[in-house]
SEDO-879207 format. One record per residue: x negated, y negated, z of N, C-alpha, C in turn; residue in three letters. Coordinates in nm, 4 decimals. Last residue first. Layout:
# SEDO-879207
+----------+----------+----------+----------+----------+----------+----------+----------+----------+-----+
:     n.c1 :     n.c2 :     n.c3 :    ca.c1 :    ca.c2 :    ca.c3 :     c.c1 :     c.c2 :     c.c3 :   r :
+----------+----------+----------+----------+----------+----------+----------+----------+----------+-----+
:        X :        Y :        Z :        X :        Y :        Z :        X :        Y :        Z : ALA :
...
+----------+----------+----------+----------+----------+----------+----------+----------+----------+-----+
//
This chain:
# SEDO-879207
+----------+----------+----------+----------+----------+----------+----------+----------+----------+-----+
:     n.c1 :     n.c2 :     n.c3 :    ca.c1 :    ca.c2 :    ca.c3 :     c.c1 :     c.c2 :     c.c3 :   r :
+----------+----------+----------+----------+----------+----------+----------+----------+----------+-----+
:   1.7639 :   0.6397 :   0.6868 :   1.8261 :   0.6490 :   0.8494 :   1.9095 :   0.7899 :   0.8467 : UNK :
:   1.6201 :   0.5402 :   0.4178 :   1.7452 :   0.6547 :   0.4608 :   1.7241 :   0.6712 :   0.6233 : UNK :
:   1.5651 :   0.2875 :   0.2276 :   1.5397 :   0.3580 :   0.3813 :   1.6579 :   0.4378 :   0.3677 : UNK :
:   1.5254 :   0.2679 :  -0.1285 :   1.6207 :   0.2464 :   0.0089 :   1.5682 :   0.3727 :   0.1238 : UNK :
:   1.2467 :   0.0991 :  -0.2432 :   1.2982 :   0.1754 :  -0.2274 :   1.4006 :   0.2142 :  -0.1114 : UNK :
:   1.0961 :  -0.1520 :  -0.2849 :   1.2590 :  -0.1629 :  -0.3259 :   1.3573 :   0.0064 :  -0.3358 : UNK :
:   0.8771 :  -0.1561 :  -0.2035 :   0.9341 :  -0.1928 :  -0.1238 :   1.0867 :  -0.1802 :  -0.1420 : UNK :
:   0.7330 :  -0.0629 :  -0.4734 :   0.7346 :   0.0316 :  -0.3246 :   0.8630 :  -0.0291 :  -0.2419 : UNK :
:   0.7517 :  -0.2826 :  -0.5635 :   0.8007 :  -0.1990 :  -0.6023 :   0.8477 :  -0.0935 :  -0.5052 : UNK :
:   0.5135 :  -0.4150 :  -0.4121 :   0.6837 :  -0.4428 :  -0.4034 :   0.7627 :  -0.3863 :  -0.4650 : UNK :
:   0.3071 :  -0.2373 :  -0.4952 :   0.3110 :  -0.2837 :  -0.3360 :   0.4998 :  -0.3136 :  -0.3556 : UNK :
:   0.2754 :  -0.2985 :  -0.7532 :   0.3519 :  -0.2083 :  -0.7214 :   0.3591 :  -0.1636 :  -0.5611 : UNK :
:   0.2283 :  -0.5977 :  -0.7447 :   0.4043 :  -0.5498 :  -0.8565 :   0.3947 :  -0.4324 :  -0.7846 : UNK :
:   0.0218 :  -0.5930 :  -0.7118 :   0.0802 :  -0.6270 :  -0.5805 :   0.1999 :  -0.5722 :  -0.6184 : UNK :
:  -0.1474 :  -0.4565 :  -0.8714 :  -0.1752 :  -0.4018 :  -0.7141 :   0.0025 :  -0.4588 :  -0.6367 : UNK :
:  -0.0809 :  -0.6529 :  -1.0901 :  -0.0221 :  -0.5058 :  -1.0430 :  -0.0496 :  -0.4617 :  -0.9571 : UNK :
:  -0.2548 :  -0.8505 :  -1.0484 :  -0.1078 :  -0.8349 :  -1.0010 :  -0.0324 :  -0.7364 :  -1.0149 : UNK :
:  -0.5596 :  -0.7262 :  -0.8913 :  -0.4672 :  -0.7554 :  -1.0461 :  -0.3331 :  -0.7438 :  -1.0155 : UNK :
:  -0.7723 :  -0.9746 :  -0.6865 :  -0.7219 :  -0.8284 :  -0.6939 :  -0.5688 :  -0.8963 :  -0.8405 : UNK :
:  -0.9318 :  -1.2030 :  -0.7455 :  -0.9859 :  -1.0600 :  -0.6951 :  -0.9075 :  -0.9482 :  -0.6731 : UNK :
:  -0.8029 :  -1.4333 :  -0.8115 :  -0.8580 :  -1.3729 :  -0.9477 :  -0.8941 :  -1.2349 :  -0.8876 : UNK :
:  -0.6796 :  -1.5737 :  -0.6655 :  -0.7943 :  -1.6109 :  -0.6519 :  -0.8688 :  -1.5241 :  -0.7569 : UNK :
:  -0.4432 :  -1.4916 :  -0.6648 :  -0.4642 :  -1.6077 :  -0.6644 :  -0.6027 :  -1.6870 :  -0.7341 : UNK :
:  -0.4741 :  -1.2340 :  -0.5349 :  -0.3922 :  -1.2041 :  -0.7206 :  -0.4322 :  -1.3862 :  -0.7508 : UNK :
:  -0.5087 :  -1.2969 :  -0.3004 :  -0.6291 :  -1.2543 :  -0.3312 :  -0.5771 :  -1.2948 :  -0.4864 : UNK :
:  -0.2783 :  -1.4437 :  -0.1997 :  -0.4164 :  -1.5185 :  -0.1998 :  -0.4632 :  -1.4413 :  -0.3229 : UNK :
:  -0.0897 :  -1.1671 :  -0.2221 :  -0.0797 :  -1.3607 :  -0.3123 :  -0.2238 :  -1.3995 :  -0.3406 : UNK :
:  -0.2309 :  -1.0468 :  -0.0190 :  -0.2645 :  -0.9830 :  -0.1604 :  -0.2380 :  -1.0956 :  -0.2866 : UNK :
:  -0.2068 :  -1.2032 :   0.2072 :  -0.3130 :  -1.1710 :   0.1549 :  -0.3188 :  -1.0693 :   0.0223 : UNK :
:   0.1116 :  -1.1596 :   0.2254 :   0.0561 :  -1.3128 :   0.1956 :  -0.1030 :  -1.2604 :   0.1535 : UNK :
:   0.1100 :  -0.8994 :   0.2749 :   0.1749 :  -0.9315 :   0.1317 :   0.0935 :  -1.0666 :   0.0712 : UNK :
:  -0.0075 :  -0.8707 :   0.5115 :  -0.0385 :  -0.8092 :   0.3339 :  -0.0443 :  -0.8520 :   0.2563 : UNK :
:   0.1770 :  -0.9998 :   0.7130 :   0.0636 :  -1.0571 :   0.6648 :  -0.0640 :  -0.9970 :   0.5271 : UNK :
:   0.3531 :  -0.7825 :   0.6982 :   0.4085 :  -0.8795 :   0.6429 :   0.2596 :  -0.9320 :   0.6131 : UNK :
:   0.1826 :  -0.4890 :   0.7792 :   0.1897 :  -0.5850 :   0.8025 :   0.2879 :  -0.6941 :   0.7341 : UNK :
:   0.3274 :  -0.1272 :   0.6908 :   0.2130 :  -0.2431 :   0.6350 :   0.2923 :  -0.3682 :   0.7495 : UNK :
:   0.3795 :   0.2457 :   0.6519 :   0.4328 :   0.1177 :   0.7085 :   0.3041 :  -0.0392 :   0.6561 : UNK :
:   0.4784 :   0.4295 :   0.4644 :   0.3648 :   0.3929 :   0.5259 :   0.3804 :   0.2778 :   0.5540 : UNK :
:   0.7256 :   0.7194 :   0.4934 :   0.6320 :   0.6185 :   0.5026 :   0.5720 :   0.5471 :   0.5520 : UNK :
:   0.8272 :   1.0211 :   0.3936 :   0.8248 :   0.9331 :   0.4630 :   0.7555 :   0.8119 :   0.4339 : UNK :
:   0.8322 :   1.2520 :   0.1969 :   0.9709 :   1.1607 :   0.2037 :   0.9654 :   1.0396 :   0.3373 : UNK :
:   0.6444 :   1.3809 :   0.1349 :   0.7552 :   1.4489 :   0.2655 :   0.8785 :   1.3318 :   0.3053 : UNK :
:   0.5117 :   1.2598 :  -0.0433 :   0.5484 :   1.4113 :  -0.0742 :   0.6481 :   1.4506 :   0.0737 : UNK :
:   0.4132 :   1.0250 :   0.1289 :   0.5003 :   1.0306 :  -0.0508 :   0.5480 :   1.2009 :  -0.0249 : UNK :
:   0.2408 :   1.1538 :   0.2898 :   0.3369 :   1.1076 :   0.3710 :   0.4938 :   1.0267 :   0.2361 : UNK :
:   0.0589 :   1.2958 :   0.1733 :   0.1142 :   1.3744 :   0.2024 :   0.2820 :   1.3206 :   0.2535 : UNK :
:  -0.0730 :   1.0400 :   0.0214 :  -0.0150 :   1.1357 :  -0.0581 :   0.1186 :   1.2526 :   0.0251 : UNK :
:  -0.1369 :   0.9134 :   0.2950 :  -0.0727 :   0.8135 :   0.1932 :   0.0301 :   0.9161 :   0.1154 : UNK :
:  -0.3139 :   1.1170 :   0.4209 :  -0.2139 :   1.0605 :   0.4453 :  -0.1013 :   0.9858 :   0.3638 : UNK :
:  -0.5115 :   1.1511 :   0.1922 :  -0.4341 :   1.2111 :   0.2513 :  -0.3084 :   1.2021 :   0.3416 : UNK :
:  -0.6393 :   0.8526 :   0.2122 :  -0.5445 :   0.9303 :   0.1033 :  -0.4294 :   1.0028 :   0.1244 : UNK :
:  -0.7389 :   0.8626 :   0.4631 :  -0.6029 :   0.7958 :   0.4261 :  -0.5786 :   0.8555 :   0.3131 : UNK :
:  -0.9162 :   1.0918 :   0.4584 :  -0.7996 :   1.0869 :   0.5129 :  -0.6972 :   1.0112 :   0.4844 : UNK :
:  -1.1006 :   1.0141 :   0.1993 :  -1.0037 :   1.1250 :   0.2179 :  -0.8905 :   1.1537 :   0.3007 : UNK :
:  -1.0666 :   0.6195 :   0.2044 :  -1.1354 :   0.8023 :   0.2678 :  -1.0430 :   0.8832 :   0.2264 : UNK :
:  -1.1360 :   0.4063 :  -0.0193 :  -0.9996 :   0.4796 :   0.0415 :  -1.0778 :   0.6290 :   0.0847 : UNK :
:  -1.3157 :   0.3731 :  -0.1962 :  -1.3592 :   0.3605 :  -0.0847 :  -1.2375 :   0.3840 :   0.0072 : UNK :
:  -1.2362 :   0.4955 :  -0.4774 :  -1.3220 :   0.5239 :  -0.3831 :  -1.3600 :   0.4966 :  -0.2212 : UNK :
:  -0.9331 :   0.3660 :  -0.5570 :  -1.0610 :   0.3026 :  -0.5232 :  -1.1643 :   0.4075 :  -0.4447 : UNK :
:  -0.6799 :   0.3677 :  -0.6686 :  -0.7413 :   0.5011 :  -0.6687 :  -0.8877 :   0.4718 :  -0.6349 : UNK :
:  -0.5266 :   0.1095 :  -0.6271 :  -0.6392 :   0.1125 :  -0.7232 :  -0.6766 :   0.2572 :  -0.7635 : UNK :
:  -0.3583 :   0.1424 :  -0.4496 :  -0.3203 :   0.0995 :  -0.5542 :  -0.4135 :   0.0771 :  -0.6471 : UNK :
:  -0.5996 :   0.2326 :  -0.2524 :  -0.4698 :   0.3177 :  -0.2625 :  -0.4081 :   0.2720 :  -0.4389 : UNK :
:  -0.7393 :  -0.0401 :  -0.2070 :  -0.7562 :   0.0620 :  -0.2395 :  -0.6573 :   0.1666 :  -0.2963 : UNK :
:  -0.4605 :  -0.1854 :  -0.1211 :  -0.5169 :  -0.2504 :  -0.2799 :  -0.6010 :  -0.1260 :  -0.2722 : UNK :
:  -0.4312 :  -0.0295 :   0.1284 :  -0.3055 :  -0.0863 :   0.0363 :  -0.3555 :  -0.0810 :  -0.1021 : UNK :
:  -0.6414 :  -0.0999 :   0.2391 :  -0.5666 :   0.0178 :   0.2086 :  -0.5387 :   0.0698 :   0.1293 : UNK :
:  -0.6601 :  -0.3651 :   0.2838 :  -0.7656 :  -0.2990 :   0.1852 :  -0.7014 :  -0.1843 :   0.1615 : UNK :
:  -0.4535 :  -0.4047 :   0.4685 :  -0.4511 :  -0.4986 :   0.3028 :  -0.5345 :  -0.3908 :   0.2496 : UNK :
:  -0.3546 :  -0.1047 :   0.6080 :  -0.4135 :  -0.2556 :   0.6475 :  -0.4281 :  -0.2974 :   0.4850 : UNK :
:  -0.0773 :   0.0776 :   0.7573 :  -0.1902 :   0.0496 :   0.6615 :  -0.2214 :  -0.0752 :   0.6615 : UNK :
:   0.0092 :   0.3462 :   0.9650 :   0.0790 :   0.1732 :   0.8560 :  -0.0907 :   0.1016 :   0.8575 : UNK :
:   0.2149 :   0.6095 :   0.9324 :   0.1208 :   0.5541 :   0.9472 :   0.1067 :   0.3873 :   0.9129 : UNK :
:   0.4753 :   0.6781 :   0.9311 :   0.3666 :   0.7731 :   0.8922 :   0.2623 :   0.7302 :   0.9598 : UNK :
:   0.8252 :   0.6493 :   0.9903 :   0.6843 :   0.5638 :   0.9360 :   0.5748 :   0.6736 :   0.9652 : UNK :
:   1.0958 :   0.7972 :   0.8392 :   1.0038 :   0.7808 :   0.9488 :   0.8734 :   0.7225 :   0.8943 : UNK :
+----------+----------+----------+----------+----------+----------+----------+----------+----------+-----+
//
């Protein structure tokens, strides 16, 4: 089940441990890992995290583990 679904900064916050990620999303993010659900995202992310890893402002590991994430199997 989707949890919640998250916007680019989120995302690259979250994958950073960035301060400016609130306590709630955290919270969310962490609680919704620990109960076996997830966090849903845009397709248009992905293309804005390319740009950004492009443009030198975010580290391609933000994104390696954005798609990492992704290669986990849905259970229905």
């Amino acid at each position: 089940m989707i949890r919640a679904v998250a916007d680019t900064h989120a995302l690259i916050w979250y994958a950073y441990a960035d301060a400016r990620l609130s306590l709630t999303e955290l919270a969310t993010f962490e609680s919704a890992a620990a109960e076996g659900e997830q966090i849903g995202f845009l397709a248009i992310s992905l293309v804005e995290m390319v740009y950004l890893v492009e443009k030198g402002r975010v580290r391609v590991e933000a994104l390696d583990q954005l798609l990492a994430a992704l290669i986990i199997p849905i259970q229905f």
